[in-house]
Structures are given as C-alpha cells and as structure tokens.
C-alpha positions in Angstrom: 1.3 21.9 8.3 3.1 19.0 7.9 0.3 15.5 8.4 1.4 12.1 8.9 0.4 8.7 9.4 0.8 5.1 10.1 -1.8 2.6 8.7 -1.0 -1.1 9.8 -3.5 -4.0 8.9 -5.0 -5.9 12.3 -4.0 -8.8 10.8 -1.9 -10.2 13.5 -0.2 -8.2 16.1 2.7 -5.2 16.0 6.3 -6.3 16.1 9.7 -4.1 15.7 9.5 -3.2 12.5 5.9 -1.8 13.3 7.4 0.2 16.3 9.7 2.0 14.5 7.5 2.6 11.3 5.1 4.1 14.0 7.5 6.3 16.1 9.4 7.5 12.8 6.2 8.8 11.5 4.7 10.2 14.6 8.4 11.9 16.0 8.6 13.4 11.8 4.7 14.8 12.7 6.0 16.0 16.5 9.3 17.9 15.4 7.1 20.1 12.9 4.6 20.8 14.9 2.3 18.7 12.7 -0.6 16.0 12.6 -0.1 12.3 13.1 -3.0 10.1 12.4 -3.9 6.7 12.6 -5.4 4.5 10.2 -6.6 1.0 10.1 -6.3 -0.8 6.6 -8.6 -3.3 7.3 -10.1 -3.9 3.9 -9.3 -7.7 3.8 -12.4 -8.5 5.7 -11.5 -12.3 5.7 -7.8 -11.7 7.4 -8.7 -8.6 9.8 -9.6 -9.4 13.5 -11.0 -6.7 15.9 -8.6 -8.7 18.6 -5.6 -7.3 16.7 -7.1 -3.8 16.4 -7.4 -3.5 20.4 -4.2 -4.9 20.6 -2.2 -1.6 17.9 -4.1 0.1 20.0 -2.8 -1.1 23.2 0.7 -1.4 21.9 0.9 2.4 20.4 -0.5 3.6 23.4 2.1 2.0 25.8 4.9 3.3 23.1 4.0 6.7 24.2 2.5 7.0 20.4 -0.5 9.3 20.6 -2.8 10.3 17.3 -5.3 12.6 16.4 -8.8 11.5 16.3 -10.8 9.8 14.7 -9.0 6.8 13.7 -9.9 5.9 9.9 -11.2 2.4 9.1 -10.9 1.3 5.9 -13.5 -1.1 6.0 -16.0 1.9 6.8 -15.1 3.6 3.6 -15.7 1.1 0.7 -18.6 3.7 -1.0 -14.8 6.4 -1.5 -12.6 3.7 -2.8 -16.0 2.4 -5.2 -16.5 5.7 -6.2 -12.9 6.7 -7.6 -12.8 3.2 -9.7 -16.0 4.1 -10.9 -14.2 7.6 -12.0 -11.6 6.0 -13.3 -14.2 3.2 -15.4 -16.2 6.1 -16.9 -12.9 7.4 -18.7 -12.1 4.3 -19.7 -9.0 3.6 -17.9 -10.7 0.0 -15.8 -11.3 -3.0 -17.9 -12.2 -6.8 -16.3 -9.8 -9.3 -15.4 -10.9 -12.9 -15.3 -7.1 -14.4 -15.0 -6.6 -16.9 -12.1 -3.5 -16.4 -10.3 -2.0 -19.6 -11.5 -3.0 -18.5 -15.3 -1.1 -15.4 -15.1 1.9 -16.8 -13.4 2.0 -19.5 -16.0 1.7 -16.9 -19.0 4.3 -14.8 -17.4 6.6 -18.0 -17.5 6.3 -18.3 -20.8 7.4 -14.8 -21.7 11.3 -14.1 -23.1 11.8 -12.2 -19.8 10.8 -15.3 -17.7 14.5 -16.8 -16.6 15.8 -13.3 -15.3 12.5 -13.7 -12.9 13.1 -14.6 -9.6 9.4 -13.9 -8.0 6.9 -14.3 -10.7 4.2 -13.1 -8.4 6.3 -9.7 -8.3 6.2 -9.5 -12.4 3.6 -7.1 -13.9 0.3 -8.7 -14.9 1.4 -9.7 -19.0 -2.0 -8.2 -20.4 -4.0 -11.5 -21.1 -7.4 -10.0 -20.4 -6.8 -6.6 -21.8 -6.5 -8.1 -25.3 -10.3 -10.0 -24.8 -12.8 -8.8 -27.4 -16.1 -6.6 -25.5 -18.2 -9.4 -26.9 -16.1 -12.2 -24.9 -16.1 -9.8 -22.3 -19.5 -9.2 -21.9 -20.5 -13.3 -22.4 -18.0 -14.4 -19.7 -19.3 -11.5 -17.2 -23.0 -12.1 -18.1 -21.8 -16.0 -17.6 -21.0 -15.2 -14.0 -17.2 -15.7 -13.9 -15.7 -14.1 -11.6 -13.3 -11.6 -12.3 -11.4 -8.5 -10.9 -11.1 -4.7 -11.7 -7.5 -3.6 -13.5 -6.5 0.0 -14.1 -5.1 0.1 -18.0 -1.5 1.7 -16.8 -0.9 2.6 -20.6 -3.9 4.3 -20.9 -3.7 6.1 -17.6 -0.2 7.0 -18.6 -1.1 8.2 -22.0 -4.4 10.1 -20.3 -1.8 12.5 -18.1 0.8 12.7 -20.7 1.2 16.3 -20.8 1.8 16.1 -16.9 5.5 15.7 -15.2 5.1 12.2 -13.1 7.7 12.9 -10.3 7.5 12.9 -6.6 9.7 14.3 -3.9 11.7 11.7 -1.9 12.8 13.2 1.6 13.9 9.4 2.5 16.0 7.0 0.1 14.8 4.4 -1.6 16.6 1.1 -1.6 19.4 2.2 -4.5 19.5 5.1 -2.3 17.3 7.1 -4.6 16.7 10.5 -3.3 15.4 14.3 -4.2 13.0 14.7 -7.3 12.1 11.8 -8.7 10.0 10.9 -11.7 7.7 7.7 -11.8 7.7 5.2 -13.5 4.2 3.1 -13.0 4.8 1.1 -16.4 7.3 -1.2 -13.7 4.4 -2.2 -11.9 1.6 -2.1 -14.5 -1.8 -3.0 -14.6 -2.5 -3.3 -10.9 -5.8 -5.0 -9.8 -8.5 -2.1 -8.4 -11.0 -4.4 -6.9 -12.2 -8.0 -6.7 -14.9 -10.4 -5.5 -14.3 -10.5 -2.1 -12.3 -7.2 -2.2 -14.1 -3.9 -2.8 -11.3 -1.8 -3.1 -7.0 -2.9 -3.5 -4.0 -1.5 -1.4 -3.4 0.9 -4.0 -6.5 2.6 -4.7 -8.0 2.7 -0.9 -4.3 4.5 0.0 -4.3 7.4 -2.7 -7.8 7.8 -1.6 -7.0 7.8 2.0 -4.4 9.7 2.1 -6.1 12.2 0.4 -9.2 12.6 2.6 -7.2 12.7 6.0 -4.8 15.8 4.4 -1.6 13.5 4.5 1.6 15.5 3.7 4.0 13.6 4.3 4.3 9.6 3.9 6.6 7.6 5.9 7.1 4.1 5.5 9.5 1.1 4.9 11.8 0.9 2.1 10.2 -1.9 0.8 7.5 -0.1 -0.4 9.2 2.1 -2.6 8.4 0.7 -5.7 4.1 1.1 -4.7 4.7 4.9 -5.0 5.3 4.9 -8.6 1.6 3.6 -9.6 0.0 5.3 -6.3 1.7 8.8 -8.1 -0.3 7.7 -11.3 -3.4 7.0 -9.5 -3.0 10.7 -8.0 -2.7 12.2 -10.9 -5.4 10.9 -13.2 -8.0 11.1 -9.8 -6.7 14.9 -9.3 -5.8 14.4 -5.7 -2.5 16.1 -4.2 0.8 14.6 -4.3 2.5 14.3 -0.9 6.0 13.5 -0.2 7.5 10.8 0.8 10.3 9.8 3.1 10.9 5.7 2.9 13.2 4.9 5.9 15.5 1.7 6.7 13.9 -2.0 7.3 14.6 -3.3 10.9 15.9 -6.5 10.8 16.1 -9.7 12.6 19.3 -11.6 13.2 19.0 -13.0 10.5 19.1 -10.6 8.3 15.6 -10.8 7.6 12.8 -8.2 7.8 10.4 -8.5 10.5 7.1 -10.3 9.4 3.7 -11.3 10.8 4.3 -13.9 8.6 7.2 -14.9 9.9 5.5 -15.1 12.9 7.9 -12.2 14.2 8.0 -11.5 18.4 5.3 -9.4 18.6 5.8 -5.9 20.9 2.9 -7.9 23.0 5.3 -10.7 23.8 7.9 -8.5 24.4 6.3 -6.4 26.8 4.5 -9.1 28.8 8.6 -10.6 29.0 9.1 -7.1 31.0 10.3 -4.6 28.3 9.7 -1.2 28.2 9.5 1.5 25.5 12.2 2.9 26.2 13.8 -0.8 25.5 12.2 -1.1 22.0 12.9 2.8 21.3 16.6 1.5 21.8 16.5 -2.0 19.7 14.9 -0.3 17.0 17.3 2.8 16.9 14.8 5.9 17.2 
C-alpha cells in the first residue's frame, strides 16, 4: 500500500507552495488507495510556535486535506533520532565538530574550488575537524566547547560499499533526472547529525521518520532533490527501507521566485480571510 506524507515546520504559517506540496502528496495517497499522514518537524524548539501548528491545521483542513491519525511530532521523538546517531557512533561513522559557521565558511574560501562557489553555505563541510587528533578531541570536549555531531560520509560510504546506492525517482529532479538513480552523498558530505541546542538534524530525524510511519512514497519540492542522496546513505548504513521518491515542480511567485516564509510569502491564512476558497488555491497552484 502505497503511504505518503507531508511534514512542514510551524515555523510561520502555510503559503502556495505548501498547498500544493500538501494536495500533491495527499491526491498521489487518494488515487492508490493509500495512506496520507501528517507530520510536524518541529525539532527547532527555538523557531517552532504551537500558534503555527493550529493554524496547518486549520489551513489543511479547510483545503479539504484530511490525514490519518495520529499526527507525528518530532519534538516528541528526540530518544529515536538519539538512538540511530548513537548506532551510527558505535561503528564509528560520528566524530565531533567544533567549527563555527564563520570558520568553515572561511576555510572553504580558501580552497581551489572557492571562486566557482556561489553559496558557500551550500558547499560541503571541508573536513577541518575530522583531521583533529582523539587527544585534541577529547581536551577541547572535556574543556566544554561546544561542538556538533557529523556523520563521516567516507566512512559510511566505504561501510555499505558492497551495496548499490540508487533510488527510484517517480518525479524529476531539477536536470529532469528521472527512473533509477544512483546516489551520490559524497556532493553533500559530512552533514551535521546533532548539536547543542538541536538533538537530532533534518536529515537524520527524516530517514528515521519516515521509516517508523511506513512511508512509501515521498513527495516533495524539487529543491530538495539533492537531500535524497545523503538521506539514501543514512538508510542504508541504519538498515531502514528505501522508499521512492517523486520531487514535483516549485510554485512560484511573479517574480520568479519560490514561495518562502522567509520571504514573508501571502500565507493561505491571508488569502482565505481576503475571501478565497479551495477551490481558488487548487486552481492558482495548478492541482
């Protein structure tokens, strides 16, 4: 049976590019006969309100959007997302991170592949830490430093080598790849797993998620294409199932732009409280 899902963040409220994320998943769950659930990635304790949670909520229900209970809340789960890094740590595939982002941006300037960068931010985290020796390690951690949890992609890569790293792509990704795919998680490298403040990253709390609420099938935005090629990793050296994945078109303002909370983007609130009605937004966002 096929199981979807749509898993925003209550970090400020739905707009477009929500709706039609939330209706392409759920109508891809309805013309199967399948599951759609609901998730809320609310991990970033500091940015998540419960005003915005009431309000998907609201919004969802008023798109005619209905899900199978219970809704999963990410911020209830910390103890499944702690206990796959600490899989992953026993096999030694986690080391400590005590780079600030401005340290890592800076080392990453200095590297020959610096001038074809356009979004430093974006480029893969250059390794600084991984090369400190376990005594430095253990002074600066016994020292109090803060620091943050990285998965070792080589080693992880090197730990499933014997494996096929692929994925089935029902969708397109944005150079219109399609079909059976492999991954390639060395293009995002060592992502972060966990840091002060955050129990568990994007990445890891997903593959675990997705996992433990039988998801099939994941739907979402282009512009996430390139997160399946480590999330694929992190299946494979947890042992959790591979599902498929169907990454659909960006809606976009008039500018050009994707909507963003950011951005500030109308929200469907606004919209609806201006008189709109579902069947409005079904037709602005094309589904």
């Amino acid at each position: 049976m096929i199981v979807t899902r749509f898993a925003p963040s209550p970090t400020g409220f739905l707009h477009l590019g929500h709706a039609y994320a939330a209706l392409f998943a759920w109508h891809a769950a309805e013309q199967a006969g399948g599951k759609f659930v609901l998730r809320i990635e609310d991990i970033d304790l500091g940015r998540c309100r419960s005003e915005f949670e009431q309000a998907i909520l609201e919004d969802l229900t008023w798109l005619g959007v209905h899900w199978d209970e219970p809704v999963r809340r990410q911020s209830k789960h910390f103890g499944d997302y702690g206990e796959a890094i600490a899989r992953l740590d026993r096999r030694g595939l986690v080391y400590s991170c005590f780079c600030t982002r401005k340290e890592i941006e800076a080392e990453i300037a200095r590297s020959a592949e610096a001038p074809q960068l356009t979004d430093l931010s974006a480029a893969p985290y250059p390794g600084t830490c991984k090369r400190l020796k376990p005594d430095e390690r253990a002074r600066r951690m016994a020292a109090g430093a803060p620091y943050a949890l990285r998965l070792d992609c080589a080693k992880a890569i090197a730990d499933i080598d014997s494996q096929p790293l692929v994925f089935e792509e029902n969708g397109s990704g944005p150079n219109g790849e399609t079909g059976h795919l492999t991954a390639h998680p060395e293009l995002i490298g060592d992502i972060v797993l966990a840091r002060k403040g955050l129990p568990a990253s994007y990445h890891i709390a997903v593959v675990t998620d997705d996992s433990l609420q039988g998801i099939t099938l994941v739907t979402r935005g282009r512009d996430l294409f390139g997160a399946t090629h480590i999330q694929r990793l992190l299946q494979a050296i947890l042992g959790l199932p591979a599902p498929e994945y169907a990454h659909h078109r960006l809606v976009l303002d008039s500018q050009g732009r994707k909507f963003s909370k950011r951005d500030r983007a109308v929200s469907l609130r606004t919209l609806r409280q201006s008189g709109a009605t579902p069947a409005d937004i079904r037709t602005i966002v094309g589904v």
